[in-house]
PDB file of N, H, CA, C and O in Angstrom:
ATOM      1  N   UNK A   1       0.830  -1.193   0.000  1.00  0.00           N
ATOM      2  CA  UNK A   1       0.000   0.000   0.000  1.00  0.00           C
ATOM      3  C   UNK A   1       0.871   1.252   0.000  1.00  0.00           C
ATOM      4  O   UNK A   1       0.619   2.237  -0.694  1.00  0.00           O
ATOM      5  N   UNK A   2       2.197   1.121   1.049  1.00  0.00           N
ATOM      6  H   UNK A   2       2.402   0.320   1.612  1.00  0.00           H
ATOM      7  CA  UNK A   2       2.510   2.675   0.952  1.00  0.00           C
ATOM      8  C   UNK A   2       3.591   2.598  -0.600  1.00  0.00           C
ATOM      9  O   UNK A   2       4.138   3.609  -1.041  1.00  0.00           O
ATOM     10  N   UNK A   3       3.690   1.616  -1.062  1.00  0.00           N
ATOM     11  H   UNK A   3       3.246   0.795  -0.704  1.00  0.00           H
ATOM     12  CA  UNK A   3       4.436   1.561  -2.436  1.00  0.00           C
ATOM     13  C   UNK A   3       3.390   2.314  -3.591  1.00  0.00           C
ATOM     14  O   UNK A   3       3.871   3.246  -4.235  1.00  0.00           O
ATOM     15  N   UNK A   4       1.829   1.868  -3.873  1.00  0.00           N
ATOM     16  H   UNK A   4       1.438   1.110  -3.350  1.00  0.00           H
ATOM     17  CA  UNK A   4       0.710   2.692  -4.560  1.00  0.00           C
ATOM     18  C   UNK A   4       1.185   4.068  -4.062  1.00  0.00           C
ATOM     19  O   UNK A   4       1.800   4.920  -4.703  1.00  0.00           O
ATOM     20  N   UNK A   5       0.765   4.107  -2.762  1.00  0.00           N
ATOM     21  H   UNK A   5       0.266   3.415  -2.241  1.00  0.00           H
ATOM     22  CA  UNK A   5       0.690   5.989  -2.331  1.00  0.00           C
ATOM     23  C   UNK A   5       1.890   6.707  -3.588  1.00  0.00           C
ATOM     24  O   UNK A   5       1.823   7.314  -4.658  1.00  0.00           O
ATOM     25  N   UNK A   6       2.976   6.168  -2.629  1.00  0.00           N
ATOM     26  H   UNK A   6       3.031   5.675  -1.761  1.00  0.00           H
ATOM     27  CA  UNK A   6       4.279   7.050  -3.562  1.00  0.00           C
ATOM     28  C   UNK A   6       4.258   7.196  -4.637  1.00  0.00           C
ATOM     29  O   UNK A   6       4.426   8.367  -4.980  1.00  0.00           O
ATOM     30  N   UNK A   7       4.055   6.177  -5.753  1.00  0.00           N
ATOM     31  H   UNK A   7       3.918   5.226  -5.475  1.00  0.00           H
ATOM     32  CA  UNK A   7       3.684   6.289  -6.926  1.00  0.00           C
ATOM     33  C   UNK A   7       2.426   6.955  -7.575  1.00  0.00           C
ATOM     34  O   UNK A   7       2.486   7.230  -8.774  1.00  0.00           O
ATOM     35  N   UNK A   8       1.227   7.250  -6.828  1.00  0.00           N
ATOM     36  H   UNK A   8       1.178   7.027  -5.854  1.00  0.00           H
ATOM     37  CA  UNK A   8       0.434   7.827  -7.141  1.00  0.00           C
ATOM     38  C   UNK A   8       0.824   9.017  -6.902  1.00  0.00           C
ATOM     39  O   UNK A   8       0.659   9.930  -7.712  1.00  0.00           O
ATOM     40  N   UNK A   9       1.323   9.144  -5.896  1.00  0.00           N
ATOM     41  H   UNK A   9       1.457   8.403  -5.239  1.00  0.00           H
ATOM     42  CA  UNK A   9       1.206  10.990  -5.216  1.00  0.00           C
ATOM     43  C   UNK A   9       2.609  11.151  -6.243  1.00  0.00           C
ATOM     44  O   UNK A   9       2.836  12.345  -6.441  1.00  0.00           O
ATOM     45  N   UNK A  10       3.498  10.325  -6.868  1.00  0.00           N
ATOM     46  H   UNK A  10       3.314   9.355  -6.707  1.00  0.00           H
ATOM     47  CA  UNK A  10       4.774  10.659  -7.688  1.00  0.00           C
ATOM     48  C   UNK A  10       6.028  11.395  -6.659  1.00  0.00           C
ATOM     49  O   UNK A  10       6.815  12.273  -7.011  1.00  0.00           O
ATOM     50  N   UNK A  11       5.922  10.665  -5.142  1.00  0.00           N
ATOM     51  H   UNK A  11       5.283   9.951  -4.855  1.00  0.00           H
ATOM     52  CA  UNK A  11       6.921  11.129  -4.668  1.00  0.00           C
ATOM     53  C   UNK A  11       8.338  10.370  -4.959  1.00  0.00           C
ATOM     54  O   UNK A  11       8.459   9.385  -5.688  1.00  0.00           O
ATOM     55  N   UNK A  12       9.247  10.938  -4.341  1.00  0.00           N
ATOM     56  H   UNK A  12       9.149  11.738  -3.749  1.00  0.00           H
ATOM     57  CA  UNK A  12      10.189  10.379  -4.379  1.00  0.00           C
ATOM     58  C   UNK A  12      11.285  10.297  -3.535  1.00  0.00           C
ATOM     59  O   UNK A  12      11.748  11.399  -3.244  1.00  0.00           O
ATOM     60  N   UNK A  13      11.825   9.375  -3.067  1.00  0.00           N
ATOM     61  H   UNK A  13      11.448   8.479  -3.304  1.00  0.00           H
ATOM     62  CA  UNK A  13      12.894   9.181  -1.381  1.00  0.00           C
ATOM     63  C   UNK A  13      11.708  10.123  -0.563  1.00  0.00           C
ATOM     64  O   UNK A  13      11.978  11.324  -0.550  1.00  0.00           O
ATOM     65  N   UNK A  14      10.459   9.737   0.103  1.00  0.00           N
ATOM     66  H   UNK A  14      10.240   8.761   0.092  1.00  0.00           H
ATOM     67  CA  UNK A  14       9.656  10.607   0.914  1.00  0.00           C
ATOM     68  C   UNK A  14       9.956   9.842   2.346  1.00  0.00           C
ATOM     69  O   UNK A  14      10.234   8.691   2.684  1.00  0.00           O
ATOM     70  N   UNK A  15       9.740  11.155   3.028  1.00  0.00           N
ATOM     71  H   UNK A  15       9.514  12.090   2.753  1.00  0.00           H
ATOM     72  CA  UNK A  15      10.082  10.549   4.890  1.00  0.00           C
ATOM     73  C   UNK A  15       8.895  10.169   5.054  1.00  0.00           C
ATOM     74  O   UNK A  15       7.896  10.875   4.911  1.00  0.00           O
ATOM     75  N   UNK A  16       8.950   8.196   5.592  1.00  0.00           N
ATOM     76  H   UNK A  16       9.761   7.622   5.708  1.00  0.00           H
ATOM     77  CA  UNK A  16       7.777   7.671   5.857  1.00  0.00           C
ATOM     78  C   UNK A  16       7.932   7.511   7.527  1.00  0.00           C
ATOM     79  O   UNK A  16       8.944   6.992   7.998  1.00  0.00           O
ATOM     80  N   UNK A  17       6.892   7.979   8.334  1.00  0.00           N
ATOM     81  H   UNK A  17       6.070   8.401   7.951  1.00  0.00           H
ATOM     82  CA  UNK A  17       6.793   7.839   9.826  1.00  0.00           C
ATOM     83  C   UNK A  17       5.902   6.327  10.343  1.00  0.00           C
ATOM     84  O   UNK A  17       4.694   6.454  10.139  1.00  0.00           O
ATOM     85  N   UNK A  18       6.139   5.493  10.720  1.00  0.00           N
ATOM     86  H   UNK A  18       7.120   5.390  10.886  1.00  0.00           H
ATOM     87  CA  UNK A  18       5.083   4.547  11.189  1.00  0.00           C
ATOM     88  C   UNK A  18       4.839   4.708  12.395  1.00  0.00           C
ATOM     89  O   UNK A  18       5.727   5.215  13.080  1.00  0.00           O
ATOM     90  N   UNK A  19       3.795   4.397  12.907  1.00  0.00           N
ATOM     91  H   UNK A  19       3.074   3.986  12.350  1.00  0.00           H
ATOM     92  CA  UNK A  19       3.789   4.611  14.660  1.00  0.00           C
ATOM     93  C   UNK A  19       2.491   3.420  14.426  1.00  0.00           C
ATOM     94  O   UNK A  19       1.877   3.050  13.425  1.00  0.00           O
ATOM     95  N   UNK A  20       2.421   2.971  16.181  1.00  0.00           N
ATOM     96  H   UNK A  20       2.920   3.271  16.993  1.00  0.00           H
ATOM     97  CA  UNK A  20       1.289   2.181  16.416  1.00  0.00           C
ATOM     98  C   UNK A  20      -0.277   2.321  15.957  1.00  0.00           C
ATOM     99  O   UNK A  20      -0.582   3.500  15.782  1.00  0.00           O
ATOM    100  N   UNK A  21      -1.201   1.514  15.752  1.00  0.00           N
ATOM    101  H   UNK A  21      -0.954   0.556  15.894  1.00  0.00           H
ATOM    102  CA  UNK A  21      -2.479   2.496  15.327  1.00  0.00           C
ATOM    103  C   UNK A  21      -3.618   2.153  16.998  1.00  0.00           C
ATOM    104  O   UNK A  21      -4.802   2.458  17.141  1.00  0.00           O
ATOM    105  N   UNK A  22      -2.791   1.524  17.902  1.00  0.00           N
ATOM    106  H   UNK A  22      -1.829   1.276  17.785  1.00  0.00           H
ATOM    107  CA  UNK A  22      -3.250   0.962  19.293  1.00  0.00           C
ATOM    108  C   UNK A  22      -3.247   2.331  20.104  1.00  0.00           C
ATOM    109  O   UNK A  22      -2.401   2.493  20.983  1.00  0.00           O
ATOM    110  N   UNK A  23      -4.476   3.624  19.729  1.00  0.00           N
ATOM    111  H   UNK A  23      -5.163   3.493  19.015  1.00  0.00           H
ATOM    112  CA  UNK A  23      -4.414   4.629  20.361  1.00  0.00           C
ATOM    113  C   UNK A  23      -5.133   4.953  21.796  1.00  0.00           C
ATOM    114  O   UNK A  23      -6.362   5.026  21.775  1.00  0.00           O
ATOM    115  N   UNK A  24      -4.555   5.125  22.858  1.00  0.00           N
ATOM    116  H   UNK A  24      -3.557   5.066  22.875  1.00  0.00           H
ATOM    117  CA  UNK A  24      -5.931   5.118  24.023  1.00  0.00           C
ATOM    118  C   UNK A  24      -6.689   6.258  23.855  1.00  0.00           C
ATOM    119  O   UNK A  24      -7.861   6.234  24.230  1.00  0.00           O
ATOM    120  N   UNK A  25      -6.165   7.378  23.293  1.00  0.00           N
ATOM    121  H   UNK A  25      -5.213   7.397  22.988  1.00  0.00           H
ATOM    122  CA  UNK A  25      -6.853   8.590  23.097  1.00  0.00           C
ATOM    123  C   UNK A  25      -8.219   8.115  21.934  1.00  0.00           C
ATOM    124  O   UNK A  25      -9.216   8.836  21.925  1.00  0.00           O
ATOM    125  N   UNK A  26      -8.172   7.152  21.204  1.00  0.00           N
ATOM    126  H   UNK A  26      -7.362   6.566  21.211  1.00  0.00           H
ATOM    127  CA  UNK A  26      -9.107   7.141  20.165  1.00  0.00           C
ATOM    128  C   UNK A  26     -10.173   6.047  20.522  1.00  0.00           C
ATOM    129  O   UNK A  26      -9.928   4.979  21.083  1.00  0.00           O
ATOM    130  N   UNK A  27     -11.500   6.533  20.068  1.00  0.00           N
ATOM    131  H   UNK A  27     -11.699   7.401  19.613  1.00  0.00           H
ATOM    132  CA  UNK A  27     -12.657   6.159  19.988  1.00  0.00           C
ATOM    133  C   UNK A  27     -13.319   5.626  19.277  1.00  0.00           C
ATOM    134  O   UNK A  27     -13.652   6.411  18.389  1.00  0.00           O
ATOM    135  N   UNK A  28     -13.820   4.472  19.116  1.00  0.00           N
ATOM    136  H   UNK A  28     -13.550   3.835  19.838  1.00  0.00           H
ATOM    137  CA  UNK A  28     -14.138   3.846  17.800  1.00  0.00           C
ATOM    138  C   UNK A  28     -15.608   3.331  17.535  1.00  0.00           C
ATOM    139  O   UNK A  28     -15.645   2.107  17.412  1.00  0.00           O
ATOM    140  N   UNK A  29     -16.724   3.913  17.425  1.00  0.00           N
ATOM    141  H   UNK A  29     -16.693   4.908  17.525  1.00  0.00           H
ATOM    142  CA  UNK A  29     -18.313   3.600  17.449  1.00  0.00           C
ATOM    143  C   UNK A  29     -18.629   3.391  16.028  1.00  0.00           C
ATOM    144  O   UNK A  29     -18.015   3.985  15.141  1.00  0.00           O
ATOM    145  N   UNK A  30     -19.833   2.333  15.738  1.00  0.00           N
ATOM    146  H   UNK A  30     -20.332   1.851  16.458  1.00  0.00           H
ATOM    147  CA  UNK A  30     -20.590   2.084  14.212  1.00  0.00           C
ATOM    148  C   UNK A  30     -21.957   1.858  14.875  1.00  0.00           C
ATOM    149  O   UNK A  30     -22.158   0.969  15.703  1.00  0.00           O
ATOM    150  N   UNK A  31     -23.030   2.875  14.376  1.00  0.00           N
ATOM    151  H   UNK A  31     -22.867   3.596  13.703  1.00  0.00           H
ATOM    152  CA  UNK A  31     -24.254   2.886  14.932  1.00  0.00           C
ATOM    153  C   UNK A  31     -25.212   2.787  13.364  1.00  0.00           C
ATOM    154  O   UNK A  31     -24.762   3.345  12.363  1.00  0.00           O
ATOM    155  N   UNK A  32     -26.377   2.118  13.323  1.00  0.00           N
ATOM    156  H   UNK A  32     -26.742   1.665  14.137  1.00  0.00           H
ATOM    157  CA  UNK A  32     -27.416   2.521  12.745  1.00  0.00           C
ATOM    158  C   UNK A  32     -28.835   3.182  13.056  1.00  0.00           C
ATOM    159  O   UNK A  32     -29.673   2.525  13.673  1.00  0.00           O
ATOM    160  N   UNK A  33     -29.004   3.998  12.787  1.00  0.00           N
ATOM    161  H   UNK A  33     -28.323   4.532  12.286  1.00  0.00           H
ATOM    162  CA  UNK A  33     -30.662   4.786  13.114  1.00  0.00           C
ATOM    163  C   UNK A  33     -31.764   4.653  11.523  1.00  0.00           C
ATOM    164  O   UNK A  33     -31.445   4.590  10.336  1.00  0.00           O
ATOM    165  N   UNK A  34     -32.731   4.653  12.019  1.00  0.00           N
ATOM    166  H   UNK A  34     -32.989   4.704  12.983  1.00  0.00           H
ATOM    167  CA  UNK A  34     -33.648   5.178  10.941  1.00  0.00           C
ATOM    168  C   UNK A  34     -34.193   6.510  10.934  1.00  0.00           C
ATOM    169  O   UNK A  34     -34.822   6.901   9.951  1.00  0.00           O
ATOM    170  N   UNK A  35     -33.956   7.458  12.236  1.00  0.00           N
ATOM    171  H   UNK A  35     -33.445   7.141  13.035  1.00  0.00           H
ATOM    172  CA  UNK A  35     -34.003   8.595  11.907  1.00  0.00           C
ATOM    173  C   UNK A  35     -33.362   9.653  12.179  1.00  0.00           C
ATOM    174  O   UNK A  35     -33.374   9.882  13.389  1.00  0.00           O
ATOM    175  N   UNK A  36     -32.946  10.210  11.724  1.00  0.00           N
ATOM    176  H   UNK A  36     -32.936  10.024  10.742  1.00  0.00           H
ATOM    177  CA  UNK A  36     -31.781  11.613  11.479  1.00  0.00           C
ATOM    178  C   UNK A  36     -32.200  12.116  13.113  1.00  0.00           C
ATOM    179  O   UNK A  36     -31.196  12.265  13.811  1.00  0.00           O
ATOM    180  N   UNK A  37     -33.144  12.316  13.620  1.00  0.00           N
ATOM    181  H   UNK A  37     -33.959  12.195  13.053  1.00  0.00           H
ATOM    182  CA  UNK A  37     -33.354  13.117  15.150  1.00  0.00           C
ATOM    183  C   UNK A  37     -33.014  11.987  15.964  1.00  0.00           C
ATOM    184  O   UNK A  37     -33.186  12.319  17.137  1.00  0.00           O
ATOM    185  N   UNK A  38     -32.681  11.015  15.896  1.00  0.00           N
ATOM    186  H   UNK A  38     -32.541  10.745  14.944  1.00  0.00           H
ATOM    187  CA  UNK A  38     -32.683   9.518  16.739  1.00  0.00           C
ATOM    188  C   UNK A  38     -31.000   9.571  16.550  1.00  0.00           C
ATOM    189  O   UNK A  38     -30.335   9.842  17.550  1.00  0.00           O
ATOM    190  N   UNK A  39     -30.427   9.352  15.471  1.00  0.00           N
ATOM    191  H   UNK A  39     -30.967   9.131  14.659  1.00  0.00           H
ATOM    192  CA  UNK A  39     -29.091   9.644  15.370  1.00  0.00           C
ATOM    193  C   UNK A  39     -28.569  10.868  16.488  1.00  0.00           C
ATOM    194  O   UNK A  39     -28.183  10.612  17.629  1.00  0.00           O
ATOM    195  N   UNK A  40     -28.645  12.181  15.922  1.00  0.00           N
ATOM    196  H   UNK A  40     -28.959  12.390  14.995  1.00  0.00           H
ATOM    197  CA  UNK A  40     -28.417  13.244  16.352  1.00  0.00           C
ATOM    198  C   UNK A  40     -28.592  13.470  17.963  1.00  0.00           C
ATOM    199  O   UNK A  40     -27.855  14.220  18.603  1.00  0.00           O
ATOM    200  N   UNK A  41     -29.264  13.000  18.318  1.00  0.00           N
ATOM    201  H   UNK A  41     -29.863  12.391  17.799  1.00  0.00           H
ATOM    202  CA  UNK A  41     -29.727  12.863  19.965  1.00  0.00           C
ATOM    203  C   UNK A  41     -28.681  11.962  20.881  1.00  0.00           C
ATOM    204  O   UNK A  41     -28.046  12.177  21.913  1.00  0.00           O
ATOM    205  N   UNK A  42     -28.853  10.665  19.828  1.00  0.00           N
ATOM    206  H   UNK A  42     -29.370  10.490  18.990  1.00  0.00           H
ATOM    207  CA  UNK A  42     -27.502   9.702  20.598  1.00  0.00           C
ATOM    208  C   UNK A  42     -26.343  10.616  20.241  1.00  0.00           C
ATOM    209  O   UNK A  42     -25.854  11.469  20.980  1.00  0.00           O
ATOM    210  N   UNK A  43     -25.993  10.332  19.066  1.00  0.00           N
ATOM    211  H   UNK A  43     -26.391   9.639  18.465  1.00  0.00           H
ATOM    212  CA  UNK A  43     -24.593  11.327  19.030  1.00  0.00           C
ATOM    213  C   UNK A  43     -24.128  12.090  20.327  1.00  0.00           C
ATOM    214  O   UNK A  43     -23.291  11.895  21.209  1.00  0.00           O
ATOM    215  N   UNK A  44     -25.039  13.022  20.036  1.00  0.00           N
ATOM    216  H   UNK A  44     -25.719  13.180  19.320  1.00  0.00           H
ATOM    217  CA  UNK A  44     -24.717  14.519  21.107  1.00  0.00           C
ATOM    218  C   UNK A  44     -24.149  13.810  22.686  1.00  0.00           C
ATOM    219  O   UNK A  44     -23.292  14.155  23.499  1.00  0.00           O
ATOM    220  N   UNK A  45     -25.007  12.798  22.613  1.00  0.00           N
ATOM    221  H   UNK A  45     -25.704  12.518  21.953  1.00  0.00           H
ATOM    222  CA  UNK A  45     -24.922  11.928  24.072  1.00  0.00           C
ATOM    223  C   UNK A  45     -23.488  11.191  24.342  1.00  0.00           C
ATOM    224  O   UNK A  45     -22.804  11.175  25.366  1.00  0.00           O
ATOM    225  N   UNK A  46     -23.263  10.560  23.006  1.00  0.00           N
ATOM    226  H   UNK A  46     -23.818  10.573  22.175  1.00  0.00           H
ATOM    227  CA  UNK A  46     -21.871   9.859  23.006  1.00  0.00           C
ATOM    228  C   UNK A  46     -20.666  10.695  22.954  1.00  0.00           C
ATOM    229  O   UNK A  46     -19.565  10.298  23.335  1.00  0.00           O
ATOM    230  N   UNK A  47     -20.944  12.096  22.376  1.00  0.00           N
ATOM    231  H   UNK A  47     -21.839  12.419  22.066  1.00  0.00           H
ATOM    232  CA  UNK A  47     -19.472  12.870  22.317  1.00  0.00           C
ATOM    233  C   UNK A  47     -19.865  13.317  23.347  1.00  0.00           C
ATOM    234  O   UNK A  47     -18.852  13.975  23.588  1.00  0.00           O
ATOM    235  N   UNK A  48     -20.520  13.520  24.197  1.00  0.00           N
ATOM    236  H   UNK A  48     -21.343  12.986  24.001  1.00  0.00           H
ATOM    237  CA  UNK A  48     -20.362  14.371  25.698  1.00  0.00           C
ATOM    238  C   UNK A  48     -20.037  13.378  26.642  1.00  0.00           C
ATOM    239  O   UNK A  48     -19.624  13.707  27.754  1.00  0.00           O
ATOM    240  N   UNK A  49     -20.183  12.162  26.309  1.00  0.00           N
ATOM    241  H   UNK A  49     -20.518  11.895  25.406  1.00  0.00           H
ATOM    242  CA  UNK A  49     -19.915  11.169  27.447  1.00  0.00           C
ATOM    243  C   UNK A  49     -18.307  10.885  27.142  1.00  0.00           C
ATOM    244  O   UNK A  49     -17.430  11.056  27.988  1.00  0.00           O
ATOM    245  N   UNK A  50     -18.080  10.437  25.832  1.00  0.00           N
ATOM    246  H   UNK A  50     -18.792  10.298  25.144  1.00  0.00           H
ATOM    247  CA  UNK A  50     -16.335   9.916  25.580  1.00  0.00           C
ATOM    248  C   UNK A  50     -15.448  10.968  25.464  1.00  0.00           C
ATOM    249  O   UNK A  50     -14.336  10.946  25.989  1.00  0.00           O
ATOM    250  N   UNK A  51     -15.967  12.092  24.661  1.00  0.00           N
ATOM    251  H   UNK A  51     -16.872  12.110  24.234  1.00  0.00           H
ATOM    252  CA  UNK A  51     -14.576  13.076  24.563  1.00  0.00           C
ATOM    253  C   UNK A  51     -14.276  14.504  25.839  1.00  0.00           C
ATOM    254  O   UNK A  51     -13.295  15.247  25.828  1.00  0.00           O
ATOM    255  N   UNK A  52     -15.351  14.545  26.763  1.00  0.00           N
ATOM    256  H   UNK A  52     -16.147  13.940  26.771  1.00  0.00           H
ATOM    257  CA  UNK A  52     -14.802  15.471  27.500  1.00  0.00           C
ATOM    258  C   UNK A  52     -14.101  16.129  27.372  1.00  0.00           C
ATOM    259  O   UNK A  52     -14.871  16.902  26.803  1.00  0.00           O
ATOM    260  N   UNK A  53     -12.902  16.819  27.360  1.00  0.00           N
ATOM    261  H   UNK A  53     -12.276  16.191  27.822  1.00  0.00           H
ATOM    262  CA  UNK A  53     -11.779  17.875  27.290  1.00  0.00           C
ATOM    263  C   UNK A  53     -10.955  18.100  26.147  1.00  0.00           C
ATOM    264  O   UNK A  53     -10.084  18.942  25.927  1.00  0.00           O
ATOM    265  N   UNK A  54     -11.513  16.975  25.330  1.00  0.00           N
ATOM    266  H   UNK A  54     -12.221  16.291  25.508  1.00  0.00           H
ATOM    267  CA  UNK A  54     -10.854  16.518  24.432  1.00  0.00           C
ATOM    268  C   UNK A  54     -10.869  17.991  22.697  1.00  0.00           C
ATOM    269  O   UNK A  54     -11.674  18.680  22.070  1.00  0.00           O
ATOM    270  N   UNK A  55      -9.740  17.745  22.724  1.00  0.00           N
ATOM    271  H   UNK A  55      -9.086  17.184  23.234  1.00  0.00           H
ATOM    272  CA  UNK A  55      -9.829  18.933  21.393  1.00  0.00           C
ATOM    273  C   UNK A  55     -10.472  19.112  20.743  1.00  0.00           C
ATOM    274  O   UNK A  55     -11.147  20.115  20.512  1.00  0.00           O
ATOM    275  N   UNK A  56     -10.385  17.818  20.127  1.00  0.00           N
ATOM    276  H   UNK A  56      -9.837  17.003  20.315  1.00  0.00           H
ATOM    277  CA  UNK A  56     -11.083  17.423  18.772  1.00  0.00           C
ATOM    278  C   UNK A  56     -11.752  16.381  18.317  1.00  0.00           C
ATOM    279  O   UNK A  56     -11.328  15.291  18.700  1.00  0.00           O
ATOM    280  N   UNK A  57     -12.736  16.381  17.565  1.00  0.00           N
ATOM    281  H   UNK A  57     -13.081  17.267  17.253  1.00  0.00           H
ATOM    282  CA  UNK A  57     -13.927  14.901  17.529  1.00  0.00           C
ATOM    283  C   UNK A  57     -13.765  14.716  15.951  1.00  0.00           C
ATOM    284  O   UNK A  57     -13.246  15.691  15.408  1.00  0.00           O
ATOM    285  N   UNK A  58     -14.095  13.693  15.136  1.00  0.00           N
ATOM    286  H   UNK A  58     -14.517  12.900  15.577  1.00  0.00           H
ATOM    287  CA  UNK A  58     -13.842  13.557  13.948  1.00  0.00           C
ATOM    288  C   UNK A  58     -15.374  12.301  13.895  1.00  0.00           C
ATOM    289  O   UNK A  58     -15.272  11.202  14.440  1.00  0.00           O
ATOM    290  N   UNK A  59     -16.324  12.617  13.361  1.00  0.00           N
ATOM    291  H   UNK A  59     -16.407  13.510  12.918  1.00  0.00           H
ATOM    292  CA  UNK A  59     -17.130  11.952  13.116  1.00  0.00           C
ATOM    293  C   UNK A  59     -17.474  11.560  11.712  1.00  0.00           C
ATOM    294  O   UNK A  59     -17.506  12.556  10.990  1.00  0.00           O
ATOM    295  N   UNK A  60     -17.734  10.482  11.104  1.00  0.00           N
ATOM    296  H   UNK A  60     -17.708   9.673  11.690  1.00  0.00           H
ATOM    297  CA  UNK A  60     -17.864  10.473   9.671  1.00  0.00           C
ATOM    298  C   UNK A  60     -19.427   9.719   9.246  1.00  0.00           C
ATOM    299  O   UNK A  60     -20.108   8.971   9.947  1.00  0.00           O
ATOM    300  N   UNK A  61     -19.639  10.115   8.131  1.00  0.00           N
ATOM    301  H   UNK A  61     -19.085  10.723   7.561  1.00  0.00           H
ATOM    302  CA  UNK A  61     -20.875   9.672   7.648  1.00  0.00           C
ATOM    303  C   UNK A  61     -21.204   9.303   6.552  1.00  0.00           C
ATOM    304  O   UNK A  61     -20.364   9.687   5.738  1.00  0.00           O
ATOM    305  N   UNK A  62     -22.321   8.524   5.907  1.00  0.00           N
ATOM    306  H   UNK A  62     -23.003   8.212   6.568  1.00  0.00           H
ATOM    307  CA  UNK A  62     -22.336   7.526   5.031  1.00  0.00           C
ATOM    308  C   UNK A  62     -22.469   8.880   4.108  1.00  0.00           C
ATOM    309  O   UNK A  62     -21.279   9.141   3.932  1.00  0.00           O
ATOM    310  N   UNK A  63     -23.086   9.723   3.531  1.00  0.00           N
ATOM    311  H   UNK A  63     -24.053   9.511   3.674  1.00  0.00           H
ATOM    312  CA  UNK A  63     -23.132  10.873   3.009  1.00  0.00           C
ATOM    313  C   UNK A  63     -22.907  12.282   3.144  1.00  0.00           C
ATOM    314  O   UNK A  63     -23.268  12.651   4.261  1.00  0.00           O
ATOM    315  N   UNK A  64     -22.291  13.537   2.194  1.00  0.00           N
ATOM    316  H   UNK A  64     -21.997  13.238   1.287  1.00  0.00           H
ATOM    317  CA  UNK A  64     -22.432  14.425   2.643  1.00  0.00           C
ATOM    318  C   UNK A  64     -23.778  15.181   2.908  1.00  0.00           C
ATOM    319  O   UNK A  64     -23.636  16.327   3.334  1.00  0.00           O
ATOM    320  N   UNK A  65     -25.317  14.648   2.692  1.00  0.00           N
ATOM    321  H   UNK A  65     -25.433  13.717   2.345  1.00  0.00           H
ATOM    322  CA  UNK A  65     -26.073  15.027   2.993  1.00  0.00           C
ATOM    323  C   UNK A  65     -26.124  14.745   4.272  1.00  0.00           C
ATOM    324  O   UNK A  65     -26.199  15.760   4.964  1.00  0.00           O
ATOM    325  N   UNK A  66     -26.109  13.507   5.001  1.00  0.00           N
ATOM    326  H   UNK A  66     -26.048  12.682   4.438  1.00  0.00           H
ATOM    327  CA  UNK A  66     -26.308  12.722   6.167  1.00  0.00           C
ATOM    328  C   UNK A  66     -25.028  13.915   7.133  1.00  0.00           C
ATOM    329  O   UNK A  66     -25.687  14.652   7.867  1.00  0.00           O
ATOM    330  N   UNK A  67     -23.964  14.116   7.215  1.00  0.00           N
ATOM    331  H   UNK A  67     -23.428  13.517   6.619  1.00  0.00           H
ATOM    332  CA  UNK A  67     -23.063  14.931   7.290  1.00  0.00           C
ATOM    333  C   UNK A  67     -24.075  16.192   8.047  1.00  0.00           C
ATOM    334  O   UNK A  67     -24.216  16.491   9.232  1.00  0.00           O
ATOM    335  N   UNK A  68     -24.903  16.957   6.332  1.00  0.00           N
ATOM    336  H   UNK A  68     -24.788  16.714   5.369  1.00  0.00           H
ATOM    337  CA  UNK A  68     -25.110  18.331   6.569  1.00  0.00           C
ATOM    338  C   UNK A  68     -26.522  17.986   7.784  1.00  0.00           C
ATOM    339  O   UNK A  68     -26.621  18.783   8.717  1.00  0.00           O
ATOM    340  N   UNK A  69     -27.149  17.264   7.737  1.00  0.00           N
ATOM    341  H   UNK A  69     -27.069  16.617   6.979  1.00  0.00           H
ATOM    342  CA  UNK A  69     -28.005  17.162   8.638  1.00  0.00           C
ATOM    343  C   UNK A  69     -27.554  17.145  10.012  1.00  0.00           C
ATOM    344  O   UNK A  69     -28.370  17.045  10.928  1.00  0.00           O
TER     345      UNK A  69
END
């Protein structure tokens, strides 16, 4: 895989960093809802319960509509 990258991105001699991906800082949830207010409600609930103090949240979604909602 990081042999594709280089060749796609057309780098060349690039500084590759590896580190563990065993993060305690990171959070890892897969939920399904059928409705956008049912989602949004848990959500709000789960980032106030796991990330507390925490900087930054990175949530992702099956669409950028699902996203803008």
């Amino acid at each position: 895989v990081q042999e594709d990258i280089k060749c796609s991105l057309e780098l060349e001699d690039p500084f590759i960093a590896i580190g563990s991906y065993d993060r305690k800082n990171l959070f890892y949830s897969v939920g399904s809802f059928s409705h956008v207010a049912s989602f949004r409600d848990d959500l709000i609930k789960e980032v106030a319960k796991y990330v507390g103090d925490a900087a930054s949240t990175i949530i992702y979604c099956t669409t950028v509509k699902d996203a803008e909602e």
